[in-house]
Gaussian input, Z-matrix of N, CA and C with variables (Angstrom, degrees):
# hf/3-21g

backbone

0 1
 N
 C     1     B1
 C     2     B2     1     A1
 N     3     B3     2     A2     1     D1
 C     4     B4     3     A3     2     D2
 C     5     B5     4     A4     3     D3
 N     6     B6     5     A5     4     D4
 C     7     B7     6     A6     5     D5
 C     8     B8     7     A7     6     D6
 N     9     B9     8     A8     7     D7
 C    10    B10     9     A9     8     D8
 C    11    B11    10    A10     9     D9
 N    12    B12    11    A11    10    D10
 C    13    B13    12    A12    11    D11
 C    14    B14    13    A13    12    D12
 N    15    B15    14    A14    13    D13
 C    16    B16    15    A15    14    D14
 C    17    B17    16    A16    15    D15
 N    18    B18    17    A17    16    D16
 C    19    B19    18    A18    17    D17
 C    20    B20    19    A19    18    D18
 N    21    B21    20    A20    19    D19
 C    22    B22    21    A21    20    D20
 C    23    B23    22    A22    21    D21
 N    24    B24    23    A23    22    D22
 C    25    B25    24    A24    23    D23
 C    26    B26    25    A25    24    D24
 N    27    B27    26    A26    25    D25
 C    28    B28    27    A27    26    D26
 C    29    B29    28    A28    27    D27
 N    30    B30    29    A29    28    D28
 C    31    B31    30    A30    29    D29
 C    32    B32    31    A31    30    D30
 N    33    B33    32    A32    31    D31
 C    34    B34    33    A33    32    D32
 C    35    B35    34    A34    33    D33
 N    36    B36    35    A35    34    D34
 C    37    B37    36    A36    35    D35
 C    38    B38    37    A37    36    D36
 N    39    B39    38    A38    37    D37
 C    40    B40    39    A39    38    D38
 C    41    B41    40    A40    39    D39
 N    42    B42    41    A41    40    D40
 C    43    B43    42    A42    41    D41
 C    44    B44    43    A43    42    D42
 N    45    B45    44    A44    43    D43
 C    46    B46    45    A45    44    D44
 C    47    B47    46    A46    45    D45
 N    48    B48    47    A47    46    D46
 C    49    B49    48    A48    47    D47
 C    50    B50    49    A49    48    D48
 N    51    B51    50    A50    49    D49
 C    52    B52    51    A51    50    D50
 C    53    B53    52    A52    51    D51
 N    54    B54    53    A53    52    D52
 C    55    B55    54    A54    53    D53
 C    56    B56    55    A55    54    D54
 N    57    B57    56    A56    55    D55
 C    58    B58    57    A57    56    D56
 C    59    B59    58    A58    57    D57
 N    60    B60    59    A59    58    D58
 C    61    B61    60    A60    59    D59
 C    62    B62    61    A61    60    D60
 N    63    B63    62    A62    61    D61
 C    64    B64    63    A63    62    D62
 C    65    B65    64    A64    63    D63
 N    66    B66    65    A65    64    D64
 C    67    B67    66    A66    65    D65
 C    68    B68    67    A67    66    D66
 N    69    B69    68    A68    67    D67
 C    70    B70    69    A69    68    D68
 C    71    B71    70    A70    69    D69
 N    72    B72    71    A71    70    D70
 C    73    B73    72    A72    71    D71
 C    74    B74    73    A73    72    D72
 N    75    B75    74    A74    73    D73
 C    76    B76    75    A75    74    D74
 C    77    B77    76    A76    75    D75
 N    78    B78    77    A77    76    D76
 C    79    B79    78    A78    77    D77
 C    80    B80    79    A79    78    D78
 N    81    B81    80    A80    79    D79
 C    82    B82    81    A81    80    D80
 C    83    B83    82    A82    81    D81
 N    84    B84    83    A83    82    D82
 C    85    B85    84    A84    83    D83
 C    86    B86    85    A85    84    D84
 N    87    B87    86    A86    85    D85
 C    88    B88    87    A87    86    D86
 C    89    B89    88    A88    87    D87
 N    90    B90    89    A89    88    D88
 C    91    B91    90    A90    89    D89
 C    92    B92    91    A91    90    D90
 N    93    B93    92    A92    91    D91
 C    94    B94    93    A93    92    D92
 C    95    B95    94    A94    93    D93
 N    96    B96    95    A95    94    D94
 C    97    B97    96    A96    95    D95
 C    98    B98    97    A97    96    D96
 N    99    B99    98    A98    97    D97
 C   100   B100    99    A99    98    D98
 C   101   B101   100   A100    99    D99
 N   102   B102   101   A101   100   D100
 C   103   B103   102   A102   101   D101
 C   104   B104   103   A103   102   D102
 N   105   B105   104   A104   103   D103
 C   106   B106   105   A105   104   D104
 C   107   B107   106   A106   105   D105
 N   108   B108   107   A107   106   D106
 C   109   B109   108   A108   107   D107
 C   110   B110   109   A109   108   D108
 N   111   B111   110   A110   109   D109
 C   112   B112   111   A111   110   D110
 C   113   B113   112   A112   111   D111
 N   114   B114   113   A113   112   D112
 C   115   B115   114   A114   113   D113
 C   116   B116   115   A115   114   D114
 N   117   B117   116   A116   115   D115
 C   118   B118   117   A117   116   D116
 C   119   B119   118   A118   117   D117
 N   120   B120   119   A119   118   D118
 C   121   B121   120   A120   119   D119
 C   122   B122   121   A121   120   D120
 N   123   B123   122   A122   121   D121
 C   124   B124   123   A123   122   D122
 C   125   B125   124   A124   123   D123
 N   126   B126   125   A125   124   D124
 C   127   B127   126   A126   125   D125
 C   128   B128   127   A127   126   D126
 N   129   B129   128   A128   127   D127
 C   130   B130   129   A129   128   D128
 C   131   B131   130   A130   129   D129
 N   132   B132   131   A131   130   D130
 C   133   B133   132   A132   131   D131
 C   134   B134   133   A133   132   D132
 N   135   B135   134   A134   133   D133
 C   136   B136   135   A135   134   D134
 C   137   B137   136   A136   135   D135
 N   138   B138   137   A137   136   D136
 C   139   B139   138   A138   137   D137
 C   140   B140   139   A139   138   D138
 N   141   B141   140   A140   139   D139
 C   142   B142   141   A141   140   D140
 C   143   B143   142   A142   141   D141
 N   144   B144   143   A143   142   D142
 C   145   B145   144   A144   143   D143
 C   146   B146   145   A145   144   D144
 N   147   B147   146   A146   145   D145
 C   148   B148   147   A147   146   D146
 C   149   B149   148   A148   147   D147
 N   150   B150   149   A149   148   D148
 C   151   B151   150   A150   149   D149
 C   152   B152   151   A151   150   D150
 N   153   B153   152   A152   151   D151
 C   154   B154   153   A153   152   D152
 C   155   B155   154   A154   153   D153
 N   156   B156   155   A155   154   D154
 C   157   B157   156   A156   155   D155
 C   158   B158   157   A157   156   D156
 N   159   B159   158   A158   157   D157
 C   160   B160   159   A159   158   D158
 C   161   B161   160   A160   159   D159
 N   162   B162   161   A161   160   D160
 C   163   B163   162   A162   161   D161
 C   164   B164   163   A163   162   D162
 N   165   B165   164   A164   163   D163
 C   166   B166   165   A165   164   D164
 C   167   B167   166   A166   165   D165
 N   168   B168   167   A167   166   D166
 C   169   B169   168   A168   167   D167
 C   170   B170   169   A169   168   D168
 N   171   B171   170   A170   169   D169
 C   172   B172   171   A171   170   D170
 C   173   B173   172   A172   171   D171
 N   174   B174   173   A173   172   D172
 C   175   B175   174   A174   173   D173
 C   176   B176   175   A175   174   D174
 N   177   B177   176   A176   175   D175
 C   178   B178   177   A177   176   D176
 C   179   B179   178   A178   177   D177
 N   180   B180   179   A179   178   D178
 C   181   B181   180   A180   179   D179
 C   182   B182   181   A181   180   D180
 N   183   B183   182   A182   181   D181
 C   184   B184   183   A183   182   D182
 C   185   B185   184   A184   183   D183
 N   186   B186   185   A185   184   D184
 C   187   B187   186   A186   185   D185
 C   188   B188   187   A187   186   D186
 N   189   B189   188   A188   187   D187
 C   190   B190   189   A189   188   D188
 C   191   B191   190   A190   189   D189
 N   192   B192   191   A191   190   D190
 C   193   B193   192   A192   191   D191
 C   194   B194   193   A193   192   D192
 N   195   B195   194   A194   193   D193
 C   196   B196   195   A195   194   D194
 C   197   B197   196   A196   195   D195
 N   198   B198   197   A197   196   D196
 C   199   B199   198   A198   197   D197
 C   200   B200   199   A199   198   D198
 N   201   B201   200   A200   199   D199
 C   202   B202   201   A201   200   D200
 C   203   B203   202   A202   201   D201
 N   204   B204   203   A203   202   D202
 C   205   B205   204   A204   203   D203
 C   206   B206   205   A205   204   D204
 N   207   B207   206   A206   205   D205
 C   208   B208   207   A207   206   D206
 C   209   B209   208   A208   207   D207
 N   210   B210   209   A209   208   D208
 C   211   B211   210   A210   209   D209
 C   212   B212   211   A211   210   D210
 N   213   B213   212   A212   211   D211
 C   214   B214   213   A213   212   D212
 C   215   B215   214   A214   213   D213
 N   216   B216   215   A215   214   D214
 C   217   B217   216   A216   215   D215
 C   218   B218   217   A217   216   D216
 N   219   B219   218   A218   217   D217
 C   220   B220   219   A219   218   D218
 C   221   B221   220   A220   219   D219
 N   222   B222   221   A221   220   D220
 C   223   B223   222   A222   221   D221
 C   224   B224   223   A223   222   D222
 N   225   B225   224   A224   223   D223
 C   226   B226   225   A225   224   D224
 C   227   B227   226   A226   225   D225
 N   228   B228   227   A227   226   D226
 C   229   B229   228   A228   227   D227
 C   230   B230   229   A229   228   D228

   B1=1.4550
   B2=1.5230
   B3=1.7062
   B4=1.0617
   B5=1.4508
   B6=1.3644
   B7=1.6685
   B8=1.5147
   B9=1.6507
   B10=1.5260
   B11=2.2095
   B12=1.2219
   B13=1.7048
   B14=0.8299
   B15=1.8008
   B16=1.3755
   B17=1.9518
   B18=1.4942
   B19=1.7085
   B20=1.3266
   B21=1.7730
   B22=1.3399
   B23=1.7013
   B24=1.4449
   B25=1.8817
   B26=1.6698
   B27=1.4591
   B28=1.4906
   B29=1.0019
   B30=1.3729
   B31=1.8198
   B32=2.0859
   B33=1.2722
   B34=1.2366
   B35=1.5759
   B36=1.2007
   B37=1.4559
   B38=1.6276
   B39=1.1173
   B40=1.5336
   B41=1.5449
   B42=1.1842
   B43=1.4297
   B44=1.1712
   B45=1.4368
   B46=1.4936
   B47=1.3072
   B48=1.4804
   B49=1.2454
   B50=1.2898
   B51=1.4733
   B52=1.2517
   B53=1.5144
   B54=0.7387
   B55=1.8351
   B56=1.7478
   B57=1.2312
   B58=1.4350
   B59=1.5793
   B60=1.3636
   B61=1.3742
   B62=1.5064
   B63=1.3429
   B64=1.7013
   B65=1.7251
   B66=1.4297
   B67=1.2436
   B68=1.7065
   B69=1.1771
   B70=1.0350
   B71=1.5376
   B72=0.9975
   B73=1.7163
   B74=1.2606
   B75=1.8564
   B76=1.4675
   B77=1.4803
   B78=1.4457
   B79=1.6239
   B80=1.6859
   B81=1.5807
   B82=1.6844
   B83=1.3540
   B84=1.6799
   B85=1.5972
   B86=1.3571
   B87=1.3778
   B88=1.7322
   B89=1.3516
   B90=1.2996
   B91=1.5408
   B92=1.4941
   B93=1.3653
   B94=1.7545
   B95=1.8148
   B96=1.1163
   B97=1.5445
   B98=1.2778
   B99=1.9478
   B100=1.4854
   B101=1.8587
   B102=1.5355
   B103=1.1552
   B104=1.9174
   B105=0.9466
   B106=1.9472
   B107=1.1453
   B108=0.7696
   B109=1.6333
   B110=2.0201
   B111=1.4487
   B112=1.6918
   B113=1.8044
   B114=1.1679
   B115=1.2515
   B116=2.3053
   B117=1.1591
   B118=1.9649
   B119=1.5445
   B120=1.2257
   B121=1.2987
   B122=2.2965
   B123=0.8821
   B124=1.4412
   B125=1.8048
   B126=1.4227
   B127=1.3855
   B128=1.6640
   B129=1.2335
   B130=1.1607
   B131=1.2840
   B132=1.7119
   B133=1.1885
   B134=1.5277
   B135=1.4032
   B136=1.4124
   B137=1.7603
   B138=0.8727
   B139=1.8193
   B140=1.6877
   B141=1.1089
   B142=1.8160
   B143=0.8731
   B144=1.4511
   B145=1.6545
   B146=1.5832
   B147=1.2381
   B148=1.5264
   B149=1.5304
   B150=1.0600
   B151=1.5393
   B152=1.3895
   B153=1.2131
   B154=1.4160
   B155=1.4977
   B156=1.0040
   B157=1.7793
   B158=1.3758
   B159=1.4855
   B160=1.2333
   B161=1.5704
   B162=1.1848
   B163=1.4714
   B164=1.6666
   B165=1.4976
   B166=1.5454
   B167=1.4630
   B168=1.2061
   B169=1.6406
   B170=2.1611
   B171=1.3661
   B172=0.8758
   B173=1.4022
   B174=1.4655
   B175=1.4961
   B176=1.8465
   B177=1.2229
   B178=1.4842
   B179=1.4717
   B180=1.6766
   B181=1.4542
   B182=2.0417
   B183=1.3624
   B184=1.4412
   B185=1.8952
   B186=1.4295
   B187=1.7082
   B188=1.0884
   B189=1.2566
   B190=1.7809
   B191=1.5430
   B192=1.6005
   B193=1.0916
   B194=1.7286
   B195=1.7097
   B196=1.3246
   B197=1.8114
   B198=1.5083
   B199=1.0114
   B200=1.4042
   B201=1.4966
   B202=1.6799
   B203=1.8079
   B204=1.1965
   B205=1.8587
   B206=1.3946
   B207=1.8614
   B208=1.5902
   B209=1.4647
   B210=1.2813
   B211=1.7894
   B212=1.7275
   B213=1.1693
   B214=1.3852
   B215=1.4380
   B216=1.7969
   B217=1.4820
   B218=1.2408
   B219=1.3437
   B220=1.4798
   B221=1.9613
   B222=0.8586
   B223=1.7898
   B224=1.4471
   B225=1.1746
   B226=1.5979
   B227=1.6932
   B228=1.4598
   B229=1.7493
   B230=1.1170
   A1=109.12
   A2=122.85
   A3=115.98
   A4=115.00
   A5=114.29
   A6=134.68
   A7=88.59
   A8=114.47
   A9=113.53
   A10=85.27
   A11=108.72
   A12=123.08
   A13=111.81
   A14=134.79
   A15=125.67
   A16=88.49
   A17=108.15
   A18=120.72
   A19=104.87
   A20=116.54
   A21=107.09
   A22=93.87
   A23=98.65
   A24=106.81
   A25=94.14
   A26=110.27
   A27=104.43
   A28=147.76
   A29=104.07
   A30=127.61
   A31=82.58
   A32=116.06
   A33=123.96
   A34=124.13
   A35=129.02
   A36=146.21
   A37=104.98
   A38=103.31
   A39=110.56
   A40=105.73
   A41=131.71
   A42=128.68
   A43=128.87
   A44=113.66
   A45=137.08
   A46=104.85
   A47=149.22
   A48=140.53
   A49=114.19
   A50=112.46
   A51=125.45
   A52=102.28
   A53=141.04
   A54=160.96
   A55=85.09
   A56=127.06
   A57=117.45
   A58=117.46
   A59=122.02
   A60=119.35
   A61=114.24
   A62=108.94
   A63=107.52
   A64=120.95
   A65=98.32
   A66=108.84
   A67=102.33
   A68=133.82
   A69=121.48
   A70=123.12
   A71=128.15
   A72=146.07
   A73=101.59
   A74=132.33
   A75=133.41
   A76=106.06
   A77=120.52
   A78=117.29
   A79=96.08
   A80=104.68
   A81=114.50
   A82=114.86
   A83=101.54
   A84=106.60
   A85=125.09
   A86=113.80
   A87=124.44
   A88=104.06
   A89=132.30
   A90=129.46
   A91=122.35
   A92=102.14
   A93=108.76
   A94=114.94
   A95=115.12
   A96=120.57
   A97=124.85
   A98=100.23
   A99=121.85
   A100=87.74
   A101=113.04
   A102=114.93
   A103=119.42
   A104=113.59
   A105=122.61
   A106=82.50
   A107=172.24
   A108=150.05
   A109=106.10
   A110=109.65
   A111=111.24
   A112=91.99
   A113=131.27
   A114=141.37
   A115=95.08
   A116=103.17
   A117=94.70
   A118=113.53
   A119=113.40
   A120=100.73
   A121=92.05
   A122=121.32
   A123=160.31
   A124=82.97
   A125=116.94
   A126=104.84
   A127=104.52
   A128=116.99
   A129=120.13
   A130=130.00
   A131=115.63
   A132=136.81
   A133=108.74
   A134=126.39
   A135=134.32
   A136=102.16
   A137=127.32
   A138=121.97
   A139=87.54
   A140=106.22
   A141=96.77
   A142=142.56
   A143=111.65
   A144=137.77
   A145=100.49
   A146=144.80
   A147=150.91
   A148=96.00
   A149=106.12
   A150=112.05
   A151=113.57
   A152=120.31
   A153=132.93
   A154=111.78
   A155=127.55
   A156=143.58
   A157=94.56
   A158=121.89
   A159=117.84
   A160=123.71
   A161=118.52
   A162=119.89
   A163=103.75
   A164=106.84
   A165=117.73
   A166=103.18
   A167=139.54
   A168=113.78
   A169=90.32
   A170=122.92
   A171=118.34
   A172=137.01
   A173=92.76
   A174=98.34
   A175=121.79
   A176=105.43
   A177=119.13
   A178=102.96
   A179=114.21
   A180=116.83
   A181=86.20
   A182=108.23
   A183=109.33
   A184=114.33
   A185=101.53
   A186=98.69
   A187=114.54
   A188=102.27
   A189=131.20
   A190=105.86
   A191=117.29
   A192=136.02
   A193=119.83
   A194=104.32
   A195=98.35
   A196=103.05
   A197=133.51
   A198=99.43
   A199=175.31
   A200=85.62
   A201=126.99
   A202=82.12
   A203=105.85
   A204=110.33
   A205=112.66
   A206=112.68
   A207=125.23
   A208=107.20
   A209=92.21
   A210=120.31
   A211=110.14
   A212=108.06
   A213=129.37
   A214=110.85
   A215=101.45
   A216=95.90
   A217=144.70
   A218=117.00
   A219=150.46
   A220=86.20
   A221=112.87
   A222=120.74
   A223=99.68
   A224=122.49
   A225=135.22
   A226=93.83
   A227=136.14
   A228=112.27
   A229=67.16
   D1=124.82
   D2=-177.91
   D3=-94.63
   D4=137.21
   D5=-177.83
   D6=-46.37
   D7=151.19
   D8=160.54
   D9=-99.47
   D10=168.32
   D11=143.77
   D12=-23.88
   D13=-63.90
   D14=-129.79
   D15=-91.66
   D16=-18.42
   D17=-178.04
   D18=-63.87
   D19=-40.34
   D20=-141.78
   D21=-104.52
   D22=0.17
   D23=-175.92
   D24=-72.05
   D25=-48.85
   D26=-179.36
   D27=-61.44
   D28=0.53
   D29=-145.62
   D30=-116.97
   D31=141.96
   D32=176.35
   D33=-94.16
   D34=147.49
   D35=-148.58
   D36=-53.30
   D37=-32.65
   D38=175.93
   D39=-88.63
   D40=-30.95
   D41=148.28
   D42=-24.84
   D43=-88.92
   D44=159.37
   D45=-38.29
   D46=-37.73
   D47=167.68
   D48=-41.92
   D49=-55.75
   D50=-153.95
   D51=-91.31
   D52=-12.95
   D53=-147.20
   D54=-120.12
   D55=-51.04
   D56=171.18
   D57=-72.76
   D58=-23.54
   D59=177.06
   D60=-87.72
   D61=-19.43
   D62=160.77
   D63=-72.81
   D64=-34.51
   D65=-176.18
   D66=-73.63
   D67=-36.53
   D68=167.17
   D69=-79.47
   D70=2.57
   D71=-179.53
   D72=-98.30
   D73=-49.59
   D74=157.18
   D75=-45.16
   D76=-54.55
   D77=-145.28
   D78=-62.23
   D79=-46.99
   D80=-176.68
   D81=-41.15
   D82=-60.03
   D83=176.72
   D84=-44.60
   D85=-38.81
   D86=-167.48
   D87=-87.03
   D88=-41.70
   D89=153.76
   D90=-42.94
   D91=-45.18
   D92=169.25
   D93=-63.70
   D94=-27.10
   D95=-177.99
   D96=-95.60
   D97=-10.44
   D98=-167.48
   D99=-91.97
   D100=-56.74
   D101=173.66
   D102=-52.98
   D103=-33.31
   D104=170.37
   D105=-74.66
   D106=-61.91
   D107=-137.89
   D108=81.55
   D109=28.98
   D110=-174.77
   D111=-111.32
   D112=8.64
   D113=-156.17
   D114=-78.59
   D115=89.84
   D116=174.72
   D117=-79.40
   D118=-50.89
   D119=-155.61
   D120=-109.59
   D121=110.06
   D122=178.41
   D123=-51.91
   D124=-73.07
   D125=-146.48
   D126=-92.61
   D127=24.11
   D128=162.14
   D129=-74.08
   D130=-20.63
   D131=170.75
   D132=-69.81
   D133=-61.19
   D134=169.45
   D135=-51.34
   D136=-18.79
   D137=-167.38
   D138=-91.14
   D139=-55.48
   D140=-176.11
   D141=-97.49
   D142=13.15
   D143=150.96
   D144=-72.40
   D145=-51.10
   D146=171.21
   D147=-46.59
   D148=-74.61
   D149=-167.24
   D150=-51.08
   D151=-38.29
   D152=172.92
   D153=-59.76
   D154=-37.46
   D155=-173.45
   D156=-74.73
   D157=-66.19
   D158=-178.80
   D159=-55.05
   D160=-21.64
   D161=172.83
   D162=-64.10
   D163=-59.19
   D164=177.48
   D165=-63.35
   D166=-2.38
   D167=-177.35
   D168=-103.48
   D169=-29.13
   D170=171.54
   D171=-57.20
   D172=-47.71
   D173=167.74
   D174=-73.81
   D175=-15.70
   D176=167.69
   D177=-57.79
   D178=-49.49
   D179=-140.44
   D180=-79.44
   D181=-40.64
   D182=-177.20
   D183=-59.28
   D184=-35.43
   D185=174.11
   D186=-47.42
   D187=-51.68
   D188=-166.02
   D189=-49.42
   D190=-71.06
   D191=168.77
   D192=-34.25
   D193=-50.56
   D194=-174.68
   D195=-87.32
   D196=-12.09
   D197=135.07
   D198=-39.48
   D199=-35.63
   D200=-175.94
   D201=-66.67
   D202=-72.59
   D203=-172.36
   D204=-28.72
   D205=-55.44
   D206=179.49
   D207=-33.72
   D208=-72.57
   D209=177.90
   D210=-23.36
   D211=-69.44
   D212=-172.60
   D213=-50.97
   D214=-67.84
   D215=165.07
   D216=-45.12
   D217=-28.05
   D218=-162.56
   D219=-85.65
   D220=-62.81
   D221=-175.91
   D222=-54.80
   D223=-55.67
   D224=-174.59
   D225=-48.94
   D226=-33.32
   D227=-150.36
   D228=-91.30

C-alpha cells in the first residue's frame, strides 16, 4: 500500500529515514527477483520508486522550511 504525502508529512524524520532504508532494501530485492526471472507482480517496482521520491521530496520540503526559519531569524537580529 502506497503512503499518500499528507501520511508521510506526519510520520517523523527518523521515520521517513527508516521507511527509505526499507524501501531501498525492498527495491534491491525485487530487482534481484526481476533479474532471476521469480519477479510476479511488475508494478510493485513503479509503486516504490513513487513512494520512495515522496519520502525524499518531504524531507527536502522540511530542510527547505527550516531554512526559511534560519533566514528569518537571521533578518529579525
Amino acid at each position: 500500500m502506497a503512503l499518500r504525502a499528507a501520511e508521510i508529512r506526519n510520520m517523523t524524520n527518523g521515520e521517513i529515514l527508516q521507511a527509505i532504508d526499507d524501501a531501498k532494501e525492498e527495491m534491491f530485492n525485487l530487482r534481484f527477483q526481476w533479474e532471476s526471472g521469480q519477479l510476479e507482480d511488475y508494478t510493485r517496482i513503479r509503486v516504490l520508486k513513487r513512494e520512495y521520491a515522496r519520502y525524499l521530496t518531504v524531507l527536502r520540503e522540511r530542510e527547505l522550511a527550516a531554512e526559511l526559519v534560519q533566514e528569518e531569524e537571521a533578518d529579525d537580529e
